[in-house]
Wavefront OBJ file of the C-alpha trace (Angstrom):
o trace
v 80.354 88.540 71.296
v 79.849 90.005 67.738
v 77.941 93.140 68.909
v 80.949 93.533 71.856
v 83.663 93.007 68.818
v 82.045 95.916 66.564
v 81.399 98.128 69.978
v 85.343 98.057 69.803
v 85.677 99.001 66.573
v 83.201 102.227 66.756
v 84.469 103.325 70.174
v 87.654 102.979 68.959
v 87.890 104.626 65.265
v 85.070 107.317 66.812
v 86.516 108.500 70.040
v 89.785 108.043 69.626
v 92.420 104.624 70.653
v 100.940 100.232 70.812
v 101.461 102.350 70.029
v 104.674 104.627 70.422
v 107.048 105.677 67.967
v 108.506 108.834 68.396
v 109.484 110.484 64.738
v 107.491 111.886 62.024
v 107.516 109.974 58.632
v 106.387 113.182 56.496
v 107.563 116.578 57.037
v 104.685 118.708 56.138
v 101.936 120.185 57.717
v 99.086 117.767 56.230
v 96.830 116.150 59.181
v 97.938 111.972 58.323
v 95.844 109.086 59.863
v 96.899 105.688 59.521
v 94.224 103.137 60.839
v 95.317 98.932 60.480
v 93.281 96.132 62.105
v 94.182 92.770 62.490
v 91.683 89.535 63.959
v 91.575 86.244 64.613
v 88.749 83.903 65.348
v 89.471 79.798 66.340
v 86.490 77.340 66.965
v 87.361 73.443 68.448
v 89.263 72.559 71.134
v 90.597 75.773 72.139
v 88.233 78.571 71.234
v 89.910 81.930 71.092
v 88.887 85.552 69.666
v 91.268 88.677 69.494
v 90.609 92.008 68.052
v 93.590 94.941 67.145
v 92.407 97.636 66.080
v 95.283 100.776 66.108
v 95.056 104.768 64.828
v 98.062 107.097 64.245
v 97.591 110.083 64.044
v 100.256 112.640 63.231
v 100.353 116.467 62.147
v 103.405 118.733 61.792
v 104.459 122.552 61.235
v 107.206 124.645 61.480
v 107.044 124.853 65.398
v 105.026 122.074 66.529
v 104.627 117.829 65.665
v 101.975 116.213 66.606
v 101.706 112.360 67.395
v 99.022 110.092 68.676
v 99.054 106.246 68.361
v 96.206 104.474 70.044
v 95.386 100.839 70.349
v 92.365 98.835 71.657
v 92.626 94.908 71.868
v 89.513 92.684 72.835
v 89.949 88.658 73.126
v 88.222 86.096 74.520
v 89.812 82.575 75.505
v 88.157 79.095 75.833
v 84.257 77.742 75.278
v 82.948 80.401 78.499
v 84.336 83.040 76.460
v 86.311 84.382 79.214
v 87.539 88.197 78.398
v 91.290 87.810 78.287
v 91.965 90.696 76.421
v 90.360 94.712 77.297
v 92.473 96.677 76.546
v 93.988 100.198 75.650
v 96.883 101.802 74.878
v 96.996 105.956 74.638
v 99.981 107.679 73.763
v 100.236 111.768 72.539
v 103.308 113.288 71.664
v 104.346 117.216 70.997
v 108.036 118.032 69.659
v 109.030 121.443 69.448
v 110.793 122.504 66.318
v 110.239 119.066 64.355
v 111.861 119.837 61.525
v 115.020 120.591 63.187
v 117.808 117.616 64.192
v 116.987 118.079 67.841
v 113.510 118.103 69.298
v 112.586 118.665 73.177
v 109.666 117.054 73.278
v 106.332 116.186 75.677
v 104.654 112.654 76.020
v 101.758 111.188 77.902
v 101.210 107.763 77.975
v 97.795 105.547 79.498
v 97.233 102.275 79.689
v 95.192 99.494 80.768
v 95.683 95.215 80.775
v 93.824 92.874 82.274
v 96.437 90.005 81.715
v 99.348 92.162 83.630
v 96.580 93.190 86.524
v 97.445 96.967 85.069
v 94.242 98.921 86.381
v 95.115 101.773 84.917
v 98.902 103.489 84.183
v 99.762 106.885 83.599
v 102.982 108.148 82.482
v 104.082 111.550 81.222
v 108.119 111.943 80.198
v 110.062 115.196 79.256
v 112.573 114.766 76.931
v 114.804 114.886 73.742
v 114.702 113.830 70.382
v 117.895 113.507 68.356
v 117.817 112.579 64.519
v 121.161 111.186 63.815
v 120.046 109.904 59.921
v 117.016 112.157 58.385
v 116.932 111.231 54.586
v 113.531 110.509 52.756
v 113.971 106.467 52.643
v 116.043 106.503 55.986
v 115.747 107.725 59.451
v 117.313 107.143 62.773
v 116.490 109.087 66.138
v 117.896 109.047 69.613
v 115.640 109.961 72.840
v 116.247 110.406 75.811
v 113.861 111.289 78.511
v 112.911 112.153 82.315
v 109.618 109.729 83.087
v 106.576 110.056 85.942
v 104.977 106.672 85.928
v 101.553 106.169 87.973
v 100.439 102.132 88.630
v 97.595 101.166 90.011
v 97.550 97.528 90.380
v 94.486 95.202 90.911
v 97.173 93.377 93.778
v 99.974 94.530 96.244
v 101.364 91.474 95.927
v 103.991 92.662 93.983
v 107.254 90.416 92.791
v 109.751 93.494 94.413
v 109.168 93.612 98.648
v 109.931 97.331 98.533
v 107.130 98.097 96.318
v 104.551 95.253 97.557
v 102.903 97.899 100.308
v 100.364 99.561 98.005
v 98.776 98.885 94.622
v 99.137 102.572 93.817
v 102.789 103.480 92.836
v 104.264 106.483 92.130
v 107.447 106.084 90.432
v 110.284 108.237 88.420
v 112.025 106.780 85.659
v 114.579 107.131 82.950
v 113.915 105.903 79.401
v 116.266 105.928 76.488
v 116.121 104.317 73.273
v 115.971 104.655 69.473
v 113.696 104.745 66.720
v 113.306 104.682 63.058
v 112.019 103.294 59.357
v 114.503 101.928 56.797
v 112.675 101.957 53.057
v 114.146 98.124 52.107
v 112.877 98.063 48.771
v 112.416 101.235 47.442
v 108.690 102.408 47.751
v 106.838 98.783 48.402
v 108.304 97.505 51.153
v 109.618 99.616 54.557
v 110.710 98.248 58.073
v 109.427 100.572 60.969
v 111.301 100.303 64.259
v 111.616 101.364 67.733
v 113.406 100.224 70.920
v 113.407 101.798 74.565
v 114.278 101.078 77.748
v 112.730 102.745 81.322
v 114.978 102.524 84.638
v 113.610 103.480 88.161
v 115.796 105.800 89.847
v 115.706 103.633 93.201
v 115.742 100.281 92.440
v 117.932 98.714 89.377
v 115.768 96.089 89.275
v 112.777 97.648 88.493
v 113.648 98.312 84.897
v 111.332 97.593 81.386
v 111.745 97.330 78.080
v 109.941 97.627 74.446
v 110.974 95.994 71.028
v 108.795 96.606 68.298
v 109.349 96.078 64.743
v 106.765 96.568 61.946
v 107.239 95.410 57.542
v 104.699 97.269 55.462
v 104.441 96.113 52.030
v 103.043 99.145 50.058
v 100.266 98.227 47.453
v 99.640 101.587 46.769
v 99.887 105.441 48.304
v 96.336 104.343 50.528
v 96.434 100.168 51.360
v 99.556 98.433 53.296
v 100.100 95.075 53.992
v 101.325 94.760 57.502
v 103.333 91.981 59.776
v 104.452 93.124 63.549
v 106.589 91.823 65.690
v 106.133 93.439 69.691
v 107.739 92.318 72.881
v 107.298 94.152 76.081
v 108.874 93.147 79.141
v 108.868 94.544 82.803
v 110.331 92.813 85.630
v 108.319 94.566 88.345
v 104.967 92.245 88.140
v 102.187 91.061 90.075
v 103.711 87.974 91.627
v 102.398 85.202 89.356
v 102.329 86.827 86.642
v 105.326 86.698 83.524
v 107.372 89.819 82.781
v 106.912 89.721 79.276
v 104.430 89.329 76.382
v 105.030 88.700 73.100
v 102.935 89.498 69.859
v 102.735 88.705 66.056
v 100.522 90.289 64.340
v 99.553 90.385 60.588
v 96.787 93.108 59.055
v 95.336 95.583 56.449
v 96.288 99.491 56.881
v 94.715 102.369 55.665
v 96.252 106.036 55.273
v 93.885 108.657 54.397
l 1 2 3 4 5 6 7 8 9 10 11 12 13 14 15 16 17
l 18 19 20 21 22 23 24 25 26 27 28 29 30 31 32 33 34 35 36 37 38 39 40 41 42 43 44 45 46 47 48 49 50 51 52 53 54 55 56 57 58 59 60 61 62 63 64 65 66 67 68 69 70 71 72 73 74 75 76 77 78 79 80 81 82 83 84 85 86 87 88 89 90 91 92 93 94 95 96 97 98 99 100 101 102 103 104 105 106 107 108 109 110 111 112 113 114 115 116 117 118 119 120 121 122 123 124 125 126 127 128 129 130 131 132 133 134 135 136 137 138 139 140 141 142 143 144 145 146 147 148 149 150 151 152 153 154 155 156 157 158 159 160 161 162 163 164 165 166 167 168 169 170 171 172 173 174 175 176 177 178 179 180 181 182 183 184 185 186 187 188 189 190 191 192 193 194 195 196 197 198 199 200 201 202 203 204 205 206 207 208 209 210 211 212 213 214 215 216 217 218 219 220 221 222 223 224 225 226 227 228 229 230 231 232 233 234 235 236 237 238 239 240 241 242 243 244 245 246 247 248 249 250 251 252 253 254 255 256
């Protein structure tokens, strides 16, 4: 179990992998990593394990941003050790022109959950990035994109009849949301959010939706104290299976 937990780690601080925020925090053309981990480890009656590790990545110039956020969770539930959790999140985004108020931009998105029966998922989205605040403490952007989302399922058995004849789906989306950081106390503590929501062109009910809020208390220009709140939900499913998770999360973070 230990030697699986630190395979994580190196696999995933070497090769990079919730991420997905789509702004820049600093305007400059300085490479930025941010790396924060967070565990948790119960013995007794209900033995559990879970490992989040995540990596942004971000990198900006006149003419081109760069942003990557990746994130790799291991977990383990009961006394078997039963694998729960292995999985990945990938997400890479370019903006053109990111220090202008509007940004076309290009995103690619991969996944994999064992919980949700997600194989593997591949989306990539064209879009637009509109920053309606853009001050140093305060920021507030409006996207709005054109999605290709690729599902392969581990079932067919799907929770929608019109979709339940393959577990390969090929399906075109619209997303919109918003995104931003408010600085709430003025360089120690900052609240990081985003919000989106995806709509399949032919079916209304095959819609999904992301909250995710993040406080970072700042101990000083390198070490952050984080808490995250993140709740995903997608009503097309695997039938059985709940249309939404929800995660707290506490950790450590690291800018370098």
């Amino acid at each position: 179990m230990l030697k699986k937990i630190i395979l994580g780690i190196f696999l995933y601080q070497s090769c990079l992998l919730n991420a997905q925020v789509i702004h820049i925090n600093e305007l400059d053309s300085l490479w930025r990593f941010k790396i924060s981990a967070t565990g948790l480890h119960i013995k007794g009656n209900s033995p559990k394990t879970l490992l989040t590790n995540k990596l942004k990545i971000t990198k900006v110039n006149k003419n081109i941003g760069l942003i990557c956020d990746y994130t790799y969770q291991f977990g383990t539930a009961s006394a078997k050790k039963i694998v729960v959790y292995n999985d990945f999140r990938f997400e890479n985004t370019i903006l053109l022109k990111p220090k202008n108020r509007f940004n076309p931009f290009v995103r690619t998105f991969t996944e994999k959950n064992i919980i949700r029966n997600i194989v593997f998922r591949h989306e990539v989205a064209l879009g637009a990035l509109q920053k309606v605040i853009s001050r140093k403490e305060h920021r507030l952007n409006f996207l709005l994109a054109c999605v290709n989302q690729q599902t392969n399922y581990k079932t067919a058995s799907l929770n929608i009849a019109q979709y339940s004849s393959s577990k390969n789906l090929n399906t075109w989306k619209v997303m919109a949301g918003i995104s931003g950081f408010n600085s709430l106390v003025k360089n120690k503590l900052r609240a990081e959010y985003r919000f989106y929501w995806m709509q399949a062109f032919e079916n209304k009910q095959n819609f999904a939706y992301l909250i995710d809020i993040t406080l970072e208390f700042i101990l000083n220009n390198q070490i952050s104290l984080l808490a995250n709140y993140s709740k995903t939900y997608e009503y097309l499913e695997p039938k059985g299976i709940l249309p939404y998770e929800v995660q707290l999360t506490y950790g450590l973070s690291i800018k370098f």
